[in-house]
N, C-alpha and C positions, 0 to 999 in steps of 0.2 A: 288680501283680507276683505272680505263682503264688506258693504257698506253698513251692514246692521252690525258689525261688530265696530266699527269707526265706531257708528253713535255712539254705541253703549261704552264702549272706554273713553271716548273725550267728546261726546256729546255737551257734558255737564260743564268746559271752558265754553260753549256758546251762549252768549247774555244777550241783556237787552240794555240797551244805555241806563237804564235806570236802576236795572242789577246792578250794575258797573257803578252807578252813582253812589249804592248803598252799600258797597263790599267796601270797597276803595273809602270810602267817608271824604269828609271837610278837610282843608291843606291847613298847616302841615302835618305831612301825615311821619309816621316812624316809616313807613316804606314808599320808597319811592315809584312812580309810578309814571312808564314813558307809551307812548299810545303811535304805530305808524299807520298809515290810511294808504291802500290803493286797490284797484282793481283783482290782482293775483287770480287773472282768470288759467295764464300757465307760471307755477310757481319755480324761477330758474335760480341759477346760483346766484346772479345779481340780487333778488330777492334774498335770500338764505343768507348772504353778506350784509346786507343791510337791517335784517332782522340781527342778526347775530352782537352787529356794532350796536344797536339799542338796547338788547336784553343786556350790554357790559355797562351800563350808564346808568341804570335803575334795578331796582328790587323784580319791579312787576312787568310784565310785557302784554299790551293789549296791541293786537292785531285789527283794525277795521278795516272792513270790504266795504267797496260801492254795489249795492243793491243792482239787480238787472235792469230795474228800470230804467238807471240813470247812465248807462254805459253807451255812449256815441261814437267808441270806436269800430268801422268797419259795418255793413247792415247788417249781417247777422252775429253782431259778437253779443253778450260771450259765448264763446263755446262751454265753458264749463258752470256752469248754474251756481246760483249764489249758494245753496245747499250745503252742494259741494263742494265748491270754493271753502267753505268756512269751516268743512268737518277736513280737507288738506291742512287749514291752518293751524286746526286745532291740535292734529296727531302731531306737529312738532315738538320735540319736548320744552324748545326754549319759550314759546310761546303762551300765556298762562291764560291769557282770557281771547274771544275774538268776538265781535261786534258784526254784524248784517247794517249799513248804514241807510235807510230809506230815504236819506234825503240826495239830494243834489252833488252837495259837496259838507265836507265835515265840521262846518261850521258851529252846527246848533248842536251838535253830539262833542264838542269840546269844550263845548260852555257849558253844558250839563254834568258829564264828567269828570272834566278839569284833571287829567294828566298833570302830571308834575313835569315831564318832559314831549313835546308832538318832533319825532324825525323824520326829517325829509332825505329824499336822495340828491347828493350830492349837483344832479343834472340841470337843478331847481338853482342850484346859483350861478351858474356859468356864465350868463350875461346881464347878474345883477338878480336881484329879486324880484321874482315875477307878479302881476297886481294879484293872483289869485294867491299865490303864495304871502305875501305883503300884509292881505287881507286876515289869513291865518293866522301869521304871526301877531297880530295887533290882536285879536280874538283869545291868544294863548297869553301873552302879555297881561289882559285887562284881569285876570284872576290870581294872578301872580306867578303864573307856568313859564319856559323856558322852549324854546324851538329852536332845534337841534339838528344838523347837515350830517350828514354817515359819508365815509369816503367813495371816493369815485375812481377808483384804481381801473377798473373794471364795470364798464358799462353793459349791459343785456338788453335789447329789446322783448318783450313778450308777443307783439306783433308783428316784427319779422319770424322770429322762430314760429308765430302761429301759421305764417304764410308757408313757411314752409310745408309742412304736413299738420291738420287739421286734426285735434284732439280725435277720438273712437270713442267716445264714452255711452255708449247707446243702452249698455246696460247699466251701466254705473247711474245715468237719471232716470230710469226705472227704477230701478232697484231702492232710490232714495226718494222718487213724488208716492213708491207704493208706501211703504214706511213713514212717510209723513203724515199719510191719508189713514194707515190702520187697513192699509188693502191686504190679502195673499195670494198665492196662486190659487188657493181654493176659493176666492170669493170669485175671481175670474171663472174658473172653471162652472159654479155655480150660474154665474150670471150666465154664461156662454148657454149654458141647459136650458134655463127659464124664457129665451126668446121665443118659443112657440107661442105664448098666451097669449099674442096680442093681435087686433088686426089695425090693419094698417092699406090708408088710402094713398096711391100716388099718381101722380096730374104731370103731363110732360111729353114733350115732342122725344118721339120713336126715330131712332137711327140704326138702320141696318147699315152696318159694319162689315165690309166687303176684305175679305182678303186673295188678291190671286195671285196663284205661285207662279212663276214664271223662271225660266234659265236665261240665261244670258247667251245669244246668238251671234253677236257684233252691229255693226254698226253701216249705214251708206255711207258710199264713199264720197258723195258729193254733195249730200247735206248732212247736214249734225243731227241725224235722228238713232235714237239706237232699236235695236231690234230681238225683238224677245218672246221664248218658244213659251207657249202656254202649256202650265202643267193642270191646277188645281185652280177650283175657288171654293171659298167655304164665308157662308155668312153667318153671322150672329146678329142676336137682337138686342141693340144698344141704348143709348141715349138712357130718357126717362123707364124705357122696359128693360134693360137689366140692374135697376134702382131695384124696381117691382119683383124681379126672380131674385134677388138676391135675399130683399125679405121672404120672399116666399120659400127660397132654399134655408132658411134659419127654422123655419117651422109656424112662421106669421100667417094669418089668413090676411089676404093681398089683393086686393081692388086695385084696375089701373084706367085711369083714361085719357084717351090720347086721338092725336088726327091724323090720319092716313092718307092716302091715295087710294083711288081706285084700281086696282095692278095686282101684279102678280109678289111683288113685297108684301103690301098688307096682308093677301092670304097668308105669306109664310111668317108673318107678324105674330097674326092671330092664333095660326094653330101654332107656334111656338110656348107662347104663354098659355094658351090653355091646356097644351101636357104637363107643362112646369106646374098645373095648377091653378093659375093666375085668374080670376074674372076681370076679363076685359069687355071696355066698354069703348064701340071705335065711332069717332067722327069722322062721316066722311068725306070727302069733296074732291069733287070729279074735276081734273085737269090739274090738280095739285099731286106731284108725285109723292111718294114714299122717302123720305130721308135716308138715300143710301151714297156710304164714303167708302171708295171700292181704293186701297191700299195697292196698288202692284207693287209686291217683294221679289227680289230676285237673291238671290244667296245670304237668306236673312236680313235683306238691307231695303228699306220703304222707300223706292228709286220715285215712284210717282203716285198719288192719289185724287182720284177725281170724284169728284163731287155730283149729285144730282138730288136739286132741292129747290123749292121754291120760299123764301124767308117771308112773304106777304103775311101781315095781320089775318087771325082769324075775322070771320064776322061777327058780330053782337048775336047774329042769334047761335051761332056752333058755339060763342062764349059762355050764353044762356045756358046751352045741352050742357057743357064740361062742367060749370057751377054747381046744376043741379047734382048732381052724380055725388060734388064735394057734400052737398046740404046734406046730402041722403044715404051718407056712408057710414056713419054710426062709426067710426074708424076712431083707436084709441091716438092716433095720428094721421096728420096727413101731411105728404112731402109732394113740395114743387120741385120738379127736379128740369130747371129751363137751360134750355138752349137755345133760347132767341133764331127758333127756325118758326116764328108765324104764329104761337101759344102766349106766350107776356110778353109783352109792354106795359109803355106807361099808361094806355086806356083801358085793358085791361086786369090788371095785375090789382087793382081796385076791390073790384068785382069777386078776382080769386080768392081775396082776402078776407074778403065780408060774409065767403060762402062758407070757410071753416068752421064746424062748431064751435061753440063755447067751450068745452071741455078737452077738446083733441089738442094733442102737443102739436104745435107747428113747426116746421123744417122746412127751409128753402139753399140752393143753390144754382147759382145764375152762374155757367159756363160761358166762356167768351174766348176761345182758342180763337176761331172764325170767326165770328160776332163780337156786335156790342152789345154790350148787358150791364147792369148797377145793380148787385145783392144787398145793396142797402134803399132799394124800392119793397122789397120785402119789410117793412119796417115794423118792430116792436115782436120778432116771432122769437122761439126758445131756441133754436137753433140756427147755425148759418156755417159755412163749411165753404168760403172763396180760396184760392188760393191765391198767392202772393201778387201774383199779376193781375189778376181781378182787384183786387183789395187796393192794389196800387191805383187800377183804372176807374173806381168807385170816385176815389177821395181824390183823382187828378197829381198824384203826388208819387216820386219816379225816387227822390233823395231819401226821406227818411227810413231811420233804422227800422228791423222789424217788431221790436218793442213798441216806438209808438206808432209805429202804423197799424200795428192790431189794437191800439187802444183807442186809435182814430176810426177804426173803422167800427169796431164796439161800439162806441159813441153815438155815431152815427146812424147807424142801423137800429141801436135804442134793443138789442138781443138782448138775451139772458145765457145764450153761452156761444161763443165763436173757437172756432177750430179752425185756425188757419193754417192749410195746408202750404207746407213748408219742398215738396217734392223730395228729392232723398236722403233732403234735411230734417224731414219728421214735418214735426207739427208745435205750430205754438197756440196755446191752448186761453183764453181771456173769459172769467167768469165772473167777475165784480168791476165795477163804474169805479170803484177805488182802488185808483191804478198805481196807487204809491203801496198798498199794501202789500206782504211778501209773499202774501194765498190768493191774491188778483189772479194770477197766472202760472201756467208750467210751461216746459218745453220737455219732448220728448222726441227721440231719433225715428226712423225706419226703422223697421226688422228686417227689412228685404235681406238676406245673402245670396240668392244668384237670380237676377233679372234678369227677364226672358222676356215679358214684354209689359211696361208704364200702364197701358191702357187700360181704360177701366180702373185706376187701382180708388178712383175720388170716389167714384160709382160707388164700390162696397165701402169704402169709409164712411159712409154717407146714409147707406141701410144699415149696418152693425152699431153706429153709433145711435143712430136713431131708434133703433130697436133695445140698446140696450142700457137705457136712460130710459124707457119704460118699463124694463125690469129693474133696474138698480137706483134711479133718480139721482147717480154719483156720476158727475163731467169725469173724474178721473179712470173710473170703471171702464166707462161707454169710449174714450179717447183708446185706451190699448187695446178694448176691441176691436174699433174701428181699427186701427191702424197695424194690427193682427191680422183682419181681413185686408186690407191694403196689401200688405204684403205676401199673402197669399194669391191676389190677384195677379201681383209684378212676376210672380215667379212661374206661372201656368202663361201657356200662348194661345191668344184669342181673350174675348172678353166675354168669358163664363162664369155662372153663378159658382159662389161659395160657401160650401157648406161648414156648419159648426165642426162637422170631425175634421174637416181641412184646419181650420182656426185651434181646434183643442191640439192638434198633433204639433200645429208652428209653437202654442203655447207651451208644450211639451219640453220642446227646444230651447225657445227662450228660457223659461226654468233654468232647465239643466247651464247654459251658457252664465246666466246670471248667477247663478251659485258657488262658480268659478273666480268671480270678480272678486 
């Protein structure tokens, strides 16, 4: 059953504690009324028993979930979104009301409420009463309420069975952040149309992206090298310039500027981007090569890749040429798209900053596969797109969930919207400093189904999203773009631009799959 038909048949059991406070009224009531609280990110038969043994105790059954904010089991749980979570609980028929609990623990939503009965699971008394539990009970007491153990015949974990195999629900949170927003596939589609209008400036070190084929030969015999028949090599034009063609494959007019070598790369740099379309603007500097990562594949498989790059600081004055370019782009955006090969740092990155207009949307992403880089030196821009290990290396911090490390890192960077890239785990999405609320944030999956190759895929998340938060000025619009074109990217080999008919076709798809749900 799609998730819009969930809502609309038992949407209307989801309250707010304060619904709850005014349905339910002052104790004693003529119905009784028992309240259970946990997580139920996967809902098993342990839960369903213990639901069952509550709704036989009282009249009314109120279900509360913990909020995603407050969930510190495992770093990326839950898997399944509080959304969802609470439109599961609610399609039970035993279940009459269900609660989204924003706080911590259920403290202040039982003292508001005031259940006549709060059930625990039995697991909670095995070695005495636990202080958080203790603390409950005393909370449920002081109103006159009654807290209540359900047997324990039969214990479940929800996070062993999650270990086992990891929920699928990639449409089912689609299908339920668009519904909450008032999105459809026509407004997608629309938006997907409208990305020409805009132009758009991008700043950022060039990496030509070396692929060469190779067979596999064997090996000497008397040292460990191996030995490998050249077939092919094919380059693309990477880094910050397939940011730039990817807007420019949308239908965006596309300014790019960037620093080169003197060499036979930059020629094939330059006229690359300017068939695509692109006005490039190249710094040059002689003895600094061109950014090229030459991949040797042998039967599909990236056996070795070498590098050739020089990472030294620009000069203040080639900083001066790149700025101006920013001052005088008239660009309804402009994207830093860095990779810490010689373009920002901390003595420039200043400078990049000051040279934005006033009016242009800013976007930055500081890459650090090779490098070190901090995306919150970007500070105070509308956009930012680290993914997980960045985010982690920003904020020095290896442990925490990914809830609060994208609120931590939100914080910090002082943005107005973050999209942190999750890898084949989607993306977790942060657009409000009020990280208790339950419109702070989304999560949504990958669409990838047959990966071919990862690379590139931030690249186009990073133009689609940024292009399409100038046509739509909706995070949620601009995120399934983005990550429409992402997955477009994983699924083609090599790191080439992507166009809207590629994106409307995957759209296409997704549709059809999510209709199914």
């Amino acid at each position: 059953m799609p998730n819009s038909s969930l809502n609309r048949l038992y949407g209307r059991k989801i309250k707010t504690p304060e619904e709850l406070r005014t349905i339910l009224g002052p104790m004693p009531r003529e119905k009784r009324a028992i309240m259970c609280h946990g997580v139920f990110d996967v809902v098993h038969p342990g839960h369903i028993r213990h639901l069952a043994y509550a709704k036989g105790k009282a009249d009314i059954l109120i279900t509360s979930i913990t909020a995603d904010a407050h969930i510190t089991k495992g770093l990326h749980r839950p898997h399944v979104p509080q959304d969802l979570r609470a439109l599961n609980l609610a399609a039970l028929e035993m279940v009459d009301y269900v609660v989204v609990d924003i706080n911590a623990t259920p403290l202040a939503n039982l003292k508001l409420i005031q259940p006549d009965l709060f059930a625990k699971g039995y697991e909670y008394t095995t070695t005495g009463m636990r202080p958080k539990t203790e603390e409950e009970a005393e909370a449920v007491r002081a109103y006159g309420g009654e807290i209540v153990f359900t047997p324990g015949d039969i214990v479940y974990s929800s996070s062993k069975l999650i270990e086992l195999e990891a929920p699928k629900l990639r449409f089912e949170k689609l299908q339920i952040i668009m519904e909450r927003k008032g999105i459809s596939f026509e407004d997608l589609r629309r938006a997907i149309n409208a990305l020409s209008a805009y132009r758009v400036h991008v700043v950022g070190d060039t990496i030509v992206d070396s692929y060469t084929n190779c067979v596999m030969i064997g090996g000497q015999t008397k040292t460990p090298t191996l030995s490998v028949l050249f077939e092919s090599k094919t380059d693309y034009a990477g880094g910050a310039a397939i940011v730039a063609k990817h807007c420019r494959a949308a239908g965006a007019d596309v300014s790019f500027c960037t620093v080169l070598g003197d060499d036979a790369y930059a020629e094939f740099v330059v006229n690359d981007l300017q068939q695509a379309g692109v006005s490039v603007s190249v710094v040059t500097e002689r003895g600094r090569p061109t950014v090229n990562k030459n991949a040797i594949v042998v039967g599909g498989y990236r056996l070795l890749k070498v590098d050739t790059l020089d990472n030294n600081s620009i000069t203040d004055a080639m900083c001066n040429k790149m700025t101006d370019t920013v001052r005088n782009s008239g660009a309804d955006a402009v994207i830093y798209a860095d990779f810490r090969h010689g373009i920002f740092n901390r003595r420039t990155i200043p400078d990049f900053i000051e040279a934005i207009p006033a009016n242009a949307y800013r976007v930055a992403d500081s890459q650090v596969a090779s490098r070190w880089g901090n995306i919150t030196e970007f500070r105070g821009f509308d956009l930012i797109t680290p993914n997980e290990r960045e985010a982690r290396f920003a904020l020095a911090d290896q442990d925490s969930g990914i809830r609060p490390l994208a609120s931590a890192i939100f914080d910090e960077a002082q943005c107005k919207l973050l999209i942190l890239k999750l890898g084949q785990r989607g993306v977790l999405v942060c657009q409000s400093t009020d990280h208790e609320s339950l419109d702070s944030f989304f999560v949504l999956d990958s669409f990838v189904e047959n990966l071919v190759d990862p690379v590139g895929a931030g690249d186009a998340l990073l133009a689609y999203s940024t292009l399409a938060m100038l046509a739509t000025k909706d995070p949620t619009q601009a995120t399934i773009i983005g990550l429409l074109a992402a997955a477009c990217e994983c699924e083609c080999d090599g790191n080439a631009p992507i166009a809207p008919k590629q994106i409307l076709k995957k759209l296409d798809a997704v549709e059809k799959q999510t209709n199914y749900v």
